[in-house]
HTML snippet that shows the backbone in 3Dmol.js (N, CA, C, O; Angstrom):
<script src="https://3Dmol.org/build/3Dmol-min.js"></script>
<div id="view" style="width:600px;height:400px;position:relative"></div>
<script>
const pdb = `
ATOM      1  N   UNK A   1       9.249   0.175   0.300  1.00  0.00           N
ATOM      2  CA  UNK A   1       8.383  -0.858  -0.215  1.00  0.00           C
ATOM      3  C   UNK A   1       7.350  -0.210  -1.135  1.00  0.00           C
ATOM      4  O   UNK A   1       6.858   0.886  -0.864  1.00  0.00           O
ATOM      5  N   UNK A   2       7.048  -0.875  -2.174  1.00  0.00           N
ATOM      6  CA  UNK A   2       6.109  -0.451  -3.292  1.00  0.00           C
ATOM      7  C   UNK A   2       5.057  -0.916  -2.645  1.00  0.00           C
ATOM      8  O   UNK A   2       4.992  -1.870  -1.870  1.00  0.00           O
ATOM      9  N   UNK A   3       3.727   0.258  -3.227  1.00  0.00           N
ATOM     10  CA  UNK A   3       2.241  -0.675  -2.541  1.00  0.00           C
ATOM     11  C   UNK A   3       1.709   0.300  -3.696  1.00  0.00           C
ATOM     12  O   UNK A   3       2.144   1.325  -4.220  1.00  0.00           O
ATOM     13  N   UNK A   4       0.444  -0.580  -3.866  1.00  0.00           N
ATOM     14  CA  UNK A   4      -0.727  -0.098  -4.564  1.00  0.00           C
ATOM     15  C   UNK A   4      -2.209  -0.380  -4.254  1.00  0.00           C
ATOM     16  O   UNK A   4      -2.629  -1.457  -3.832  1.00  0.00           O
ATOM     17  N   UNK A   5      -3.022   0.812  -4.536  1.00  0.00           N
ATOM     18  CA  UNK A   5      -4.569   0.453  -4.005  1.00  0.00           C
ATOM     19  C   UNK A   5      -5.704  -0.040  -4.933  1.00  0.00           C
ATOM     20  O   UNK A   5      -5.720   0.709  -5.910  1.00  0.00           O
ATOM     21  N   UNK A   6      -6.144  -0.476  -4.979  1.00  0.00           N
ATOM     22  CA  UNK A   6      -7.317  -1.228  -5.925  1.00  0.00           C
ATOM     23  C   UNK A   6      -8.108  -0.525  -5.727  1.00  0.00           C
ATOM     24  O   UNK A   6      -7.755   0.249  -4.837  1.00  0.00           O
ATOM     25  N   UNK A   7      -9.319  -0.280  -6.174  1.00  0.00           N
ATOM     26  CA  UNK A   7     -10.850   0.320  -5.738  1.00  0.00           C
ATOM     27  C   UNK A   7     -11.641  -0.295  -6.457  1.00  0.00           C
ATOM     28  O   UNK A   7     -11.631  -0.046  -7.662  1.00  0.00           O
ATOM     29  N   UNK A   8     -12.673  -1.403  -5.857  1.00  0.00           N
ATOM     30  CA  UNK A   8     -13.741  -1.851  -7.014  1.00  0.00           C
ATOM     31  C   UNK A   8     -15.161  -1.261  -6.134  1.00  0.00           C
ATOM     32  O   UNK A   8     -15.098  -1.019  -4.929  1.00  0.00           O
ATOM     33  N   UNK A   9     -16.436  -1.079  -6.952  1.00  0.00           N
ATOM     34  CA  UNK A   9     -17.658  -0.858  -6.013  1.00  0.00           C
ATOM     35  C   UNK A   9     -18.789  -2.528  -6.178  1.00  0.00           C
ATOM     36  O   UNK A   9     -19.382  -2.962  -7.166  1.00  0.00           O
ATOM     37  N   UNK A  10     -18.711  -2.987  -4.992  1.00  0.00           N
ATOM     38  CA  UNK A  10     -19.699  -3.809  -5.180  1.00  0.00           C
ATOM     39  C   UNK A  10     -21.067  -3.806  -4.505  1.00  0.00           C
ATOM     40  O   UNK A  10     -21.424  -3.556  -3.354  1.00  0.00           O
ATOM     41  N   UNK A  11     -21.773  -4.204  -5.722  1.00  0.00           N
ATOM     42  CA  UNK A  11     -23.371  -4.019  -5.405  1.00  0.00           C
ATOM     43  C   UNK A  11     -23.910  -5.022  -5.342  1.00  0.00           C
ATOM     44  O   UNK A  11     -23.919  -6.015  -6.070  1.00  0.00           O
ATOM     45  N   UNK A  12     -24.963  -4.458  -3.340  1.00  0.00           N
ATOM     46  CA  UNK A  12     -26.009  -6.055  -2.692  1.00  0.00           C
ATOM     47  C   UNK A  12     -27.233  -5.815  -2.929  1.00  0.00           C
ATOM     48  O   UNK A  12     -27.703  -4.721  -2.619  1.00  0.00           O
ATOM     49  N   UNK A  13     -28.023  -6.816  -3.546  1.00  0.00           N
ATOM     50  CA  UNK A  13     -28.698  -6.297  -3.950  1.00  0.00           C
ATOM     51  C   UNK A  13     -30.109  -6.525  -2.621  1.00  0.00           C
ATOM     52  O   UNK A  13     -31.322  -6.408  -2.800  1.00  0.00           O
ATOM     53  N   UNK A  14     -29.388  -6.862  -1.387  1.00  0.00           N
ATOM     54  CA  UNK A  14     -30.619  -7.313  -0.268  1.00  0.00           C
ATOM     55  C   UNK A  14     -29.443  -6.926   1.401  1.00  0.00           C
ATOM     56  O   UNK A  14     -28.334  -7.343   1.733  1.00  0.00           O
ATOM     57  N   UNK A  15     -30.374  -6.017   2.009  1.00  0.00           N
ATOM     58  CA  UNK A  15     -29.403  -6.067   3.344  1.00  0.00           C
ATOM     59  C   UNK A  15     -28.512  -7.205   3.767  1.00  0.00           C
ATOM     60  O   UNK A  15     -28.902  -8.367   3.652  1.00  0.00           O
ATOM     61  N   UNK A  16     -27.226  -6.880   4.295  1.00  0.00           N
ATOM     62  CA  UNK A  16     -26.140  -7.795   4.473  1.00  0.00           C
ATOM     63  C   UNK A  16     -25.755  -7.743   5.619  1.00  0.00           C
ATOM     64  O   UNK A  16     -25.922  -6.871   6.471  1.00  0.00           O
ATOM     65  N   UNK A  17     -25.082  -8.957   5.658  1.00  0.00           N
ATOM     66  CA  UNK A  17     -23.964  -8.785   7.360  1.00  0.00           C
ATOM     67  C   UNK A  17     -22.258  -9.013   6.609  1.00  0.00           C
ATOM     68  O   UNK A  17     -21.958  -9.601   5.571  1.00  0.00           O
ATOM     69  N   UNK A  18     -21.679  -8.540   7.264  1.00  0.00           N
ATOM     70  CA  UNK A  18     -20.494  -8.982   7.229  1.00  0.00           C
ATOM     71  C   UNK A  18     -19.416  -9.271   8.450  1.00  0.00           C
ATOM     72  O   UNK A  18     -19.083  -8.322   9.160  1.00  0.00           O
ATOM     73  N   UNK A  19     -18.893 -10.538   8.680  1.00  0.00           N
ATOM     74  CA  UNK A  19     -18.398 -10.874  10.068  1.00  0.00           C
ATOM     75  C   UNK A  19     -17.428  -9.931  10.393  1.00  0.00           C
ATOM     76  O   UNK A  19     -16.525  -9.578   9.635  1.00  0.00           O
ATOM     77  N   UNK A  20     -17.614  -9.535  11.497  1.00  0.00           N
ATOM     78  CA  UNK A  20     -16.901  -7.834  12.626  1.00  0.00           C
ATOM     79  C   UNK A  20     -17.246  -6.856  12.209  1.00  0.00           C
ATOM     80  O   UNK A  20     -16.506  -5.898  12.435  1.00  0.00           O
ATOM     81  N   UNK A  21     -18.568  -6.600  11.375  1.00  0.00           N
ATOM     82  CA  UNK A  21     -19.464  -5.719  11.913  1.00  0.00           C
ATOM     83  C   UNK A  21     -20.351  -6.164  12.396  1.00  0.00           C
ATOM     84  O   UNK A  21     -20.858  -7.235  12.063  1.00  0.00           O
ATOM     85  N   UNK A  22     -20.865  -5.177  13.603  1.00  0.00           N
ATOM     86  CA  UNK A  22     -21.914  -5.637  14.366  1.00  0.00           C
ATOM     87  C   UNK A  22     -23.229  -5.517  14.452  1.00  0.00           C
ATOM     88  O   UNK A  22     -24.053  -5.716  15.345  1.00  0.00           O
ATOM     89  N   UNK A  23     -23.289  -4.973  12.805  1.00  0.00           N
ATOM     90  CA  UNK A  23     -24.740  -4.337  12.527  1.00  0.00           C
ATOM     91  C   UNK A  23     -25.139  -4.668  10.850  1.00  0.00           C
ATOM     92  O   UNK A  23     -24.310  -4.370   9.990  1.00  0.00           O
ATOM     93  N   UNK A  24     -26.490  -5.315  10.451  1.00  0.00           N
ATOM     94  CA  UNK A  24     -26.901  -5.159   9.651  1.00  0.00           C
ATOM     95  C   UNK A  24     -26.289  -3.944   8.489  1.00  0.00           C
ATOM     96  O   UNK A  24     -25.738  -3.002   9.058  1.00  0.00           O
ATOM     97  N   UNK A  25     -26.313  -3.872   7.277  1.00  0.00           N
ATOM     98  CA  UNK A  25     -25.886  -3.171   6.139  1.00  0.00           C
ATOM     99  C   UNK A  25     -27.167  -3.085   5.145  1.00  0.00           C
ATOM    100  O   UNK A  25     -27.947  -3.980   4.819  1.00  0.00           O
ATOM    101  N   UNK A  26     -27.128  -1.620   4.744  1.00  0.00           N
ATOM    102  CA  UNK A  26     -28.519  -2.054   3.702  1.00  0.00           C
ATOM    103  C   UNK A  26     -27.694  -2.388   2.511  1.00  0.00           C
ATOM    104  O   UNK A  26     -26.472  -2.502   2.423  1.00  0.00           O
ATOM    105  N   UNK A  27     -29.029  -2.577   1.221  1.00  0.00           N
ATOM    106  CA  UNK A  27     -28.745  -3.143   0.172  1.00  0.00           C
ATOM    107  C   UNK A  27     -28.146  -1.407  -0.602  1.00  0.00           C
ATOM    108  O   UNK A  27     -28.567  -0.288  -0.308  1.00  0.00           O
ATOM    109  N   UNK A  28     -27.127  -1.759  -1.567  1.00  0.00           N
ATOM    110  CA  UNK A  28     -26.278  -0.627  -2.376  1.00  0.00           C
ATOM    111  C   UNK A  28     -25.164  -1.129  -2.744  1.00  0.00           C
ATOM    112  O   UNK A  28     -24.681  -2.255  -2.627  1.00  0.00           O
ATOM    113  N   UNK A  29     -24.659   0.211  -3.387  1.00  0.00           N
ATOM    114  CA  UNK A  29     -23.133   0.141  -3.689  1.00  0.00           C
ATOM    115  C   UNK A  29     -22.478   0.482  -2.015  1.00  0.00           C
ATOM    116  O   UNK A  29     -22.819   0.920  -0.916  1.00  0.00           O
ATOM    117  N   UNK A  30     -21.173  -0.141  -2.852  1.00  0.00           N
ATOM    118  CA  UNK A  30     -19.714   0.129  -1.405  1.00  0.00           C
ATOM    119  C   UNK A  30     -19.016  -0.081  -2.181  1.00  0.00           C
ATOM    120  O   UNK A  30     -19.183  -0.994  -2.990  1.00  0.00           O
ATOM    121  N   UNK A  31     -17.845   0.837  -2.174  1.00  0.00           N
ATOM    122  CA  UNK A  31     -16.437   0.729  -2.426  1.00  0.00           C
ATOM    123  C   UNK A  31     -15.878   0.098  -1.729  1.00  0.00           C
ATOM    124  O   UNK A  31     -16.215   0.081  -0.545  1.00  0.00           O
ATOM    125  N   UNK A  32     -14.785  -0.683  -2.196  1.00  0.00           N
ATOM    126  CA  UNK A  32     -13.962  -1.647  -0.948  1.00  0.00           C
ATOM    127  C   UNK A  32     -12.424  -1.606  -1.829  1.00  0.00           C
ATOM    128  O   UNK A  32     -12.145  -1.833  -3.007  1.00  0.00           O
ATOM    129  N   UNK A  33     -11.781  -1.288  -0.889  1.00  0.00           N
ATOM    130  CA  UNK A  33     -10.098  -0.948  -1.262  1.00  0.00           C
ATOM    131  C   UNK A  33      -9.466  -2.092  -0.664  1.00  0.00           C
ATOM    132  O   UNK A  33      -9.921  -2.669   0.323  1.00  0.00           O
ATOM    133  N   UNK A  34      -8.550  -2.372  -1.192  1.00  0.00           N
ATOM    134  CA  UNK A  34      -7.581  -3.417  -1.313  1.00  0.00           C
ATOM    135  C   UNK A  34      -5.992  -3.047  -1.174  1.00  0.00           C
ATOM    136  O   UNK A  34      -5.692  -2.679  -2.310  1.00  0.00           O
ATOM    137  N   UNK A  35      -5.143  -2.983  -0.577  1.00  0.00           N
ATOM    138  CA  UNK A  35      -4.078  -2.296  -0.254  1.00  0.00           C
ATOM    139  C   UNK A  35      -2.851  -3.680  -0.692  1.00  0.00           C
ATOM    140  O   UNK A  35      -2.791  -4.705  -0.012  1.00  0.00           O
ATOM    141  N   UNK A  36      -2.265  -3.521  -1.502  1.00  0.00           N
ATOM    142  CA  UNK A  36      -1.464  -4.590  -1.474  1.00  0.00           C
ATOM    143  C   UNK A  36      -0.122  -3.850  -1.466  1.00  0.00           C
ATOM    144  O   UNK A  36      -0.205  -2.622  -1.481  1.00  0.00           O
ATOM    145  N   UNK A  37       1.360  -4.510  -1.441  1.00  0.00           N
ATOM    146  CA  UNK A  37       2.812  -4.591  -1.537  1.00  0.00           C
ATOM    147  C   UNK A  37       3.581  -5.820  -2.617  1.00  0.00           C
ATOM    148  O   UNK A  37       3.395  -6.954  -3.058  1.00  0.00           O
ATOM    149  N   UNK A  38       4.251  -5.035  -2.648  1.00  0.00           N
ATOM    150  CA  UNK A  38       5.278  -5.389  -3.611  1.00  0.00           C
ATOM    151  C   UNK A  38       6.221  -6.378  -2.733  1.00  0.00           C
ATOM    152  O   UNK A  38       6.869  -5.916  -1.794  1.00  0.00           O
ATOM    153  N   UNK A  39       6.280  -7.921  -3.111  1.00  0.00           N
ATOM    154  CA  UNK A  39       6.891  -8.525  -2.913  1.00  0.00           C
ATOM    155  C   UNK A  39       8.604  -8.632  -3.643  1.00  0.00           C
ATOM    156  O   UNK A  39       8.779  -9.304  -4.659  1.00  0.00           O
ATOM    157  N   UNK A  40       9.398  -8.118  -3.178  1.00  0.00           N
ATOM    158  CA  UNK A  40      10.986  -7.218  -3.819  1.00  0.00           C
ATOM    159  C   UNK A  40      12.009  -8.763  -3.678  1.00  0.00           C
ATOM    160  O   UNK A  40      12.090  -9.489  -2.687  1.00  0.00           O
ATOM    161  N   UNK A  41      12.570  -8.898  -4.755  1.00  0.00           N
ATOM    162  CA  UNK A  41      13.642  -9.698  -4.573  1.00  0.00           C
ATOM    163  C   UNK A  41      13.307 -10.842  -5.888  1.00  0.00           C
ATOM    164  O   UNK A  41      13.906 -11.889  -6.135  1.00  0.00           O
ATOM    165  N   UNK A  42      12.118 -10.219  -6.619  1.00  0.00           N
ATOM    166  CA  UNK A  42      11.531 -11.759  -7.766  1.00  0.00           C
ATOM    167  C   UNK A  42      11.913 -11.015  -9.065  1.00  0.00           C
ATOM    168  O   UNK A  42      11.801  -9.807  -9.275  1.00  0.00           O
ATOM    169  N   UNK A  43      12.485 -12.175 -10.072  1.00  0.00           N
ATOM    170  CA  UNK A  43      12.401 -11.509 -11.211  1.00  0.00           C
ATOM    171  C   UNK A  43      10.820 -11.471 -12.402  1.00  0.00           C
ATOM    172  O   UNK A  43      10.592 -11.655 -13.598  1.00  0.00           O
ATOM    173  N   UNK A  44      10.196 -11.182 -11.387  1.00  0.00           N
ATOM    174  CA  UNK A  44       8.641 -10.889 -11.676  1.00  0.00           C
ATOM    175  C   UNK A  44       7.906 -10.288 -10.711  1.00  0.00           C
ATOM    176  O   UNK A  44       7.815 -10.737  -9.568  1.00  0.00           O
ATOM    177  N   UNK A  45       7.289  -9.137 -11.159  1.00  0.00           N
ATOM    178  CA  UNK A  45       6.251  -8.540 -10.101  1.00  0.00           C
ATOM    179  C   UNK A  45       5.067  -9.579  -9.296  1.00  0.00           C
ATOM    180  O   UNK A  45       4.585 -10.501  -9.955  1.00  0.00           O
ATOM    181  N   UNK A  46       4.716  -9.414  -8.123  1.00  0.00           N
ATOM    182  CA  UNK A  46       4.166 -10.143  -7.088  1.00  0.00           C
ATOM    183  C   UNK A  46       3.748  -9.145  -6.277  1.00  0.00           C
ATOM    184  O   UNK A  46       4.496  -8.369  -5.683  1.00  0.00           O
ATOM    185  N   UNK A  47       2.622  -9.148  -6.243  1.00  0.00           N
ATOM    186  CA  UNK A  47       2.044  -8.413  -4.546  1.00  0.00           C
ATOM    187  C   UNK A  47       0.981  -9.295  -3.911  1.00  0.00           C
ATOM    188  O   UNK A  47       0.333 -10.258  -4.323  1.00  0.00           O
ATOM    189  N   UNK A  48       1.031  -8.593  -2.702  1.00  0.00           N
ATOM    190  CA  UNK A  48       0.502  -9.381  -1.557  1.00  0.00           C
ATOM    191  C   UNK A  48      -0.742  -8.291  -0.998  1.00  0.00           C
ATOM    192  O   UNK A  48      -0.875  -7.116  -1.340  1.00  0.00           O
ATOM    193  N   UNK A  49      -1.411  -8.901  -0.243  1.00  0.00           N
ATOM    194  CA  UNK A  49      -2.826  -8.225  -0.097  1.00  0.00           C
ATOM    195  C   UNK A  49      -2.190  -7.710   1.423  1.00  0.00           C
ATOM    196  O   UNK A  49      -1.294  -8.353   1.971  1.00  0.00           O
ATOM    197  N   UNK A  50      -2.682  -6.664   1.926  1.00  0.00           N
ATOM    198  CA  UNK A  50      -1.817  -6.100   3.036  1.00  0.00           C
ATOM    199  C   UNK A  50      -3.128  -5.946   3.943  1.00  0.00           C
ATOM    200  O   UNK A  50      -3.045  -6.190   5.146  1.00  0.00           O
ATOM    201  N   UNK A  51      -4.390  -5.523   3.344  1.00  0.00           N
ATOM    202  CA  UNK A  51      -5.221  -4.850   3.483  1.00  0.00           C
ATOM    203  C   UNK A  51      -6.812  -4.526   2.673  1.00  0.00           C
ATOM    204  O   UNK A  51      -6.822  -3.933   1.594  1.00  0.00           O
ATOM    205  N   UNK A  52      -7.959  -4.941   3.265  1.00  0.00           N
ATOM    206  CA  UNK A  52      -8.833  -4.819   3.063  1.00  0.00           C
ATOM    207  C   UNK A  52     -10.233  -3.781   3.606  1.00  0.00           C
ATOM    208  O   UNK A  52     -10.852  -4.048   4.635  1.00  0.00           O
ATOM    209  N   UNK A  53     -10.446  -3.029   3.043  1.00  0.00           N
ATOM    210  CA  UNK A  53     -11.433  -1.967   3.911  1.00  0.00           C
ATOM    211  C   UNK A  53     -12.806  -1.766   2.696  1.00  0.00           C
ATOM    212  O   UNK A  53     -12.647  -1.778   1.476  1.00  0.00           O
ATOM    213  N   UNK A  54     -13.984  -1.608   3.339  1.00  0.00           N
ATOM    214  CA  UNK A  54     -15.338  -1.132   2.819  1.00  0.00           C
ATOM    215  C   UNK A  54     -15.591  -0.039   3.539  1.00  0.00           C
ATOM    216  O   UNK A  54     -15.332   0.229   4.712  1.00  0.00           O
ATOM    217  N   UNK A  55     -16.267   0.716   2.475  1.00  0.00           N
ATOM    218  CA  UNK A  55     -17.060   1.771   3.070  1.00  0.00           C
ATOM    219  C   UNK A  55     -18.064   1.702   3.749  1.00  0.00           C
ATOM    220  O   UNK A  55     -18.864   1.465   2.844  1.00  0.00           O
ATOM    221  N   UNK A  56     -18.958   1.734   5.103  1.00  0.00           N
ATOM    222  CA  UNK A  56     -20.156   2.023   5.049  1.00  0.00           C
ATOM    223  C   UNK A  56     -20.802   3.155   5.903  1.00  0.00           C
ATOM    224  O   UNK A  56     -20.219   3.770   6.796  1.00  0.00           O
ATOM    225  N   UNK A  57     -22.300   3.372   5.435  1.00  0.00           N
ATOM    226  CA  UNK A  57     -22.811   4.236   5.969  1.00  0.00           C
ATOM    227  C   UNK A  57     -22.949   3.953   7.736  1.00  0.00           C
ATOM    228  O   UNK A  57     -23.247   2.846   8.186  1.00  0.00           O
ATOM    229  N   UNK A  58     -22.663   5.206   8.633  1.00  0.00           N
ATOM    230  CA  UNK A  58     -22.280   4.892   9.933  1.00  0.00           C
ATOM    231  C   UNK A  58     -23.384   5.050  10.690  1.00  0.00           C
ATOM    232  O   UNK A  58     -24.347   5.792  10.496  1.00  0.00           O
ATOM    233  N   UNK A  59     -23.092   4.030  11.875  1.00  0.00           N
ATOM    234  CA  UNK A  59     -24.323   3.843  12.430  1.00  0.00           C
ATOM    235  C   UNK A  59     -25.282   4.778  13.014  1.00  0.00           C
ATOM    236  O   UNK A  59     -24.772   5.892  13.137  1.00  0.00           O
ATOM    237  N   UNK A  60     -26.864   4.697  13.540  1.00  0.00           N
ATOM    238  CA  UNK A  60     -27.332   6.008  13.360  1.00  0.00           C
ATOM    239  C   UNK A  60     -26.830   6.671  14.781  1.00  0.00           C
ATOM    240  O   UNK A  60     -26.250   5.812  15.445  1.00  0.00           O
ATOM    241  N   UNK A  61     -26.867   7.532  15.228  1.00  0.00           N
ATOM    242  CA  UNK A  61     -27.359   8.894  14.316  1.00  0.00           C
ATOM    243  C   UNK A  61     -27.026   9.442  13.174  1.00  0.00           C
ATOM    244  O   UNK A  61     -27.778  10.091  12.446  1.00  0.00           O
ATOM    245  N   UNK A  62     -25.631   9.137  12.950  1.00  0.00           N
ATOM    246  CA  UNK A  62     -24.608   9.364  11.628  1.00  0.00           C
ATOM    247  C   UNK A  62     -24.856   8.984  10.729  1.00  0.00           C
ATOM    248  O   UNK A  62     -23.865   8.926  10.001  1.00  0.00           O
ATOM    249  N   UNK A  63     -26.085   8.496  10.097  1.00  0.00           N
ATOM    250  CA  UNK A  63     -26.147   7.511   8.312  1.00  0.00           C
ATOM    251  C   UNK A  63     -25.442   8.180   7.492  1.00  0.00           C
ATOM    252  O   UNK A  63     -24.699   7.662   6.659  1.00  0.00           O
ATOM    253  N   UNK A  64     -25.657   9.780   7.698  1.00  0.00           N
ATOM    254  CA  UNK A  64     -25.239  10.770   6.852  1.00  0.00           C
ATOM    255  C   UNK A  64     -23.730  10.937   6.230  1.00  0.00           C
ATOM    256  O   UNK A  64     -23.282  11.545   5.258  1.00  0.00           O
ATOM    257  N   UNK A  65     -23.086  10.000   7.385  1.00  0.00           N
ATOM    258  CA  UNK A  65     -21.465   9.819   7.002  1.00  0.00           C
ATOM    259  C   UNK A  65     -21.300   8.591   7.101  1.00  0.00           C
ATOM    260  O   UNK A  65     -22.003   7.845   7.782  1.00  0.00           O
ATOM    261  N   UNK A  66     -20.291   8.248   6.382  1.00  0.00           N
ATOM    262  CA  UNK A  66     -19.404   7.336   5.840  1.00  0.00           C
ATOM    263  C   UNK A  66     -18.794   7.110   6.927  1.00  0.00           C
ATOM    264  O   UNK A  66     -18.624   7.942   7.818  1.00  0.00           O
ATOM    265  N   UNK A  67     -18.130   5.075   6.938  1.00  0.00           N
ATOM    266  CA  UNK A  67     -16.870   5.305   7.789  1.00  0.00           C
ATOM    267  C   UNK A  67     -16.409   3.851   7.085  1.00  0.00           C
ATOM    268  O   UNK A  67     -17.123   2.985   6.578  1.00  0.00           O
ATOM    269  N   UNK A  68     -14.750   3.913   7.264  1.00  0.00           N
ATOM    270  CA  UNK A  68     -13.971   2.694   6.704  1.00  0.00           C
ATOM    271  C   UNK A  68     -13.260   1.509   7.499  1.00  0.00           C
ATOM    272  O   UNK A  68     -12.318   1.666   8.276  1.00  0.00           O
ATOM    273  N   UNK A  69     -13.974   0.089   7.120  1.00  0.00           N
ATOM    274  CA  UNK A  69     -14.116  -0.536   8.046  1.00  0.00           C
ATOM    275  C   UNK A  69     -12.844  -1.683   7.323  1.00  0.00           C
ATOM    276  O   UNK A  69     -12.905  -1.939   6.121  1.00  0.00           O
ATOM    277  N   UNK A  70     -11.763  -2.285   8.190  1.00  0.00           N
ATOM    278  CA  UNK A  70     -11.147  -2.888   7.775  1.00  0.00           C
ATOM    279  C   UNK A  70     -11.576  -4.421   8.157  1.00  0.00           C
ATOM    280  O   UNK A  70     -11.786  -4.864   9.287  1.00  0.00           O
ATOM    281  N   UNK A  71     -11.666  -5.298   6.563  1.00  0.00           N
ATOM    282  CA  UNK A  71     -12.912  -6.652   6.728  1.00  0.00           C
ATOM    283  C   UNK A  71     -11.707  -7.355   6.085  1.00  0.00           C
ATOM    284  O   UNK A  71     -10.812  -7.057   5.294  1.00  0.00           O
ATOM    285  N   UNK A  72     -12.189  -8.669   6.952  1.00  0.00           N
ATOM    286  CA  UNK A  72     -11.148  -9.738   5.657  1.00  0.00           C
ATOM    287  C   UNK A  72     -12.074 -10.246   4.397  1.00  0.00           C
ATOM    288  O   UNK A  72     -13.249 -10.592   4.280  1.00  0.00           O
ATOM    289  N   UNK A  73     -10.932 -10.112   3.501  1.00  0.00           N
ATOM    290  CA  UNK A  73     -11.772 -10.966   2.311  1.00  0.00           C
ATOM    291  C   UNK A  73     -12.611 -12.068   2.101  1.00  0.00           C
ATOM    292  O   UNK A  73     -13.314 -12.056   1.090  1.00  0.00           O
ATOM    293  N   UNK A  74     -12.664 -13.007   2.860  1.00  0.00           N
ATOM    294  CA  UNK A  74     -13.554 -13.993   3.352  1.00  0.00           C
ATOM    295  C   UNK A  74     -14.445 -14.166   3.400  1.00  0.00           C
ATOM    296  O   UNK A  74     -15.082 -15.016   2.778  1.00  0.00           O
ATOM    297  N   UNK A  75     -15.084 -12.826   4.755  1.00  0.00           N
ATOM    298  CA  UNK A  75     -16.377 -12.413   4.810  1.00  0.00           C
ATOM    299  C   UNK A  75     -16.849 -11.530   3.837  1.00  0.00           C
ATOM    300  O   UNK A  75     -17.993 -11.106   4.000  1.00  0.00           O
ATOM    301  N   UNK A  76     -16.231 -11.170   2.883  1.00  0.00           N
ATOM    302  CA  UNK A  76     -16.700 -10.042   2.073  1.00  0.00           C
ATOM    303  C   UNK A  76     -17.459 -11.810   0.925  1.00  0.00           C
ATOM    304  O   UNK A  76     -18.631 -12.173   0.822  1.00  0.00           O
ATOM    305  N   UNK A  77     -16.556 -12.266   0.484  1.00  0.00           N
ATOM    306  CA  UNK A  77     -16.898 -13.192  -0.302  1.00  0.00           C
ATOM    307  C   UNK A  77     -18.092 -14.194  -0.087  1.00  0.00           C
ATOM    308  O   UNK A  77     -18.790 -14.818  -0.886  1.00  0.00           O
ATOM    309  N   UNK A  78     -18.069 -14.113   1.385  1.00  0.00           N
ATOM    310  CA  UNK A  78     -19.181 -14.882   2.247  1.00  0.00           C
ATOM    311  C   UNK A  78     -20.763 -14.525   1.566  1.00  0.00           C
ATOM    312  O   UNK A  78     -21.675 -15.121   0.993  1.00  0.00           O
ATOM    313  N   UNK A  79     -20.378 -12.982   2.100  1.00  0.00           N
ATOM    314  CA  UNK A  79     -21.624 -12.034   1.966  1.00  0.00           C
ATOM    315  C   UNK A  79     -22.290 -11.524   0.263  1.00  0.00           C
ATOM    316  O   UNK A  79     -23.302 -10.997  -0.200  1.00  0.00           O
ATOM    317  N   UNK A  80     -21.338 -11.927  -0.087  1.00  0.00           N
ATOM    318  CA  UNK A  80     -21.666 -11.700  -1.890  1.00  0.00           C
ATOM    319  C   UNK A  80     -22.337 -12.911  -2.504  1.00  0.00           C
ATOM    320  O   UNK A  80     -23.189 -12.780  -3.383  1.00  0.00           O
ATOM    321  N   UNK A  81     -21.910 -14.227  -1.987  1.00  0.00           N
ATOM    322  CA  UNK A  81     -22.190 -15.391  -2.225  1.00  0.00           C
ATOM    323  C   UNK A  81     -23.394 -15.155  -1.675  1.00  0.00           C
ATOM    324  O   UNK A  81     -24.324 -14.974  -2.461  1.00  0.00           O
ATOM    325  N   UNK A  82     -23.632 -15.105  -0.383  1.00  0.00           N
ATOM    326  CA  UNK A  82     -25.067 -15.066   0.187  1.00  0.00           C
ATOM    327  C   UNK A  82     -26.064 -13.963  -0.341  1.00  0.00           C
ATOM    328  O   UNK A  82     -27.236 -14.202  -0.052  1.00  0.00           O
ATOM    329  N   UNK A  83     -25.853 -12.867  -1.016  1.00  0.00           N
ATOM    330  CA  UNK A  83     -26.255 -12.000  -1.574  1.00  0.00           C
ATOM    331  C   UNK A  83     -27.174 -12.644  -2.882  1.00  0.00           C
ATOM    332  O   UNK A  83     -28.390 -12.733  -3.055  1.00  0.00           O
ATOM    333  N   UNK A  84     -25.876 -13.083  -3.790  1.00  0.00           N
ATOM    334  CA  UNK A  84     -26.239 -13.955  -5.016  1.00  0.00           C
ATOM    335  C   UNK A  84     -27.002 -15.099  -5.029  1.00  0.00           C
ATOM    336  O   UNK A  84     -27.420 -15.332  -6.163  1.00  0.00           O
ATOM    337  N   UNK A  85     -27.327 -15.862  -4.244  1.00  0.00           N
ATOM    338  CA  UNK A  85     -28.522 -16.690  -4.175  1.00  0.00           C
ATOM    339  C   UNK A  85     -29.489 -16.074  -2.907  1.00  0.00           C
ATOM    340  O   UNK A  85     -30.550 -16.689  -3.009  1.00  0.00           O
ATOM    341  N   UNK A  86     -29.536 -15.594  -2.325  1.00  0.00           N
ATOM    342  CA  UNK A  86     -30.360 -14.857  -2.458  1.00  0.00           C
ATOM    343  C   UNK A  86     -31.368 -14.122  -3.017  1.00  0.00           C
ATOM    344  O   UNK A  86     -32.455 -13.761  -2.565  1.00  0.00           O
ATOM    345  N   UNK A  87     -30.652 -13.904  -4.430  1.00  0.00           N
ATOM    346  CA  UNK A  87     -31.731 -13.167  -5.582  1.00  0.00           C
ATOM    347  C   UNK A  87     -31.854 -14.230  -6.312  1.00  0.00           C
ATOM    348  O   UNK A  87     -32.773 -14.153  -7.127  1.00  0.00           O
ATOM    349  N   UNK A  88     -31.282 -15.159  -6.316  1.00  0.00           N
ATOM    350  CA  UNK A  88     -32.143 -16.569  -7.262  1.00  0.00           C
ATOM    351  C   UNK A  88     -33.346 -17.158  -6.614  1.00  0.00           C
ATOM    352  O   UNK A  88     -34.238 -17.740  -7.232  1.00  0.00           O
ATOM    353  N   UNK A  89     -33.306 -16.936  -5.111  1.00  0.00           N
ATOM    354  CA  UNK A  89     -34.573 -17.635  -4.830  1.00  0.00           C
ATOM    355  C   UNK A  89     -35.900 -17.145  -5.179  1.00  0.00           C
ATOM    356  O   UNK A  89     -36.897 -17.810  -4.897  1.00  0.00           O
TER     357      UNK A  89
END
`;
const viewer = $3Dmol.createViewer("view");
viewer.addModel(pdb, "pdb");
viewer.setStyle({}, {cartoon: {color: "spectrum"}});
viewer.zoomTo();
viewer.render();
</script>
């Protein structure tokens, strides 16, 4: 099976939550990868989202490291939306 990874960085510009983590997020960049597959059998390319993960800084004692948290797109969209008016108010 064919797969490919996306990488975009998106920036909050106010501490966040995102549903199944269980902890506040500060405001920054995060990379968030996207893992999709190749849907085989079309006479046109098609992929499918397999997989969603963000980076974040790990809880303390650890800020110092990173860890990769697999989120559905949903809540990521949730939290961007809520992000973005947020800074309009």
């Amino acid at each position: 099976m064919t797969t490919r990874t996306r990488r975009e960085t998106i920036v909050f510009a106010h501490p966040f939550r995102l549903r199944g983590i269980d902890r506040e997020l500060p405001a920054g960049a995060y990379d968030v990868i996207t893992d999709e597959e190749l849907i085989e059998g079309l006479s046109f390319p098609v992929f499918r989202r397999v997989a969603t993960m963000i980076t974040v800084p790990c809880a303390p004692p650890r800020q110092s490291a990173v860890e990769m948290l697999t989120i559905e797109p949903d809540a990521l969209r949730d939290a961007r939306q809520a992000d973005s008016s947020t800074s309009r108010a």
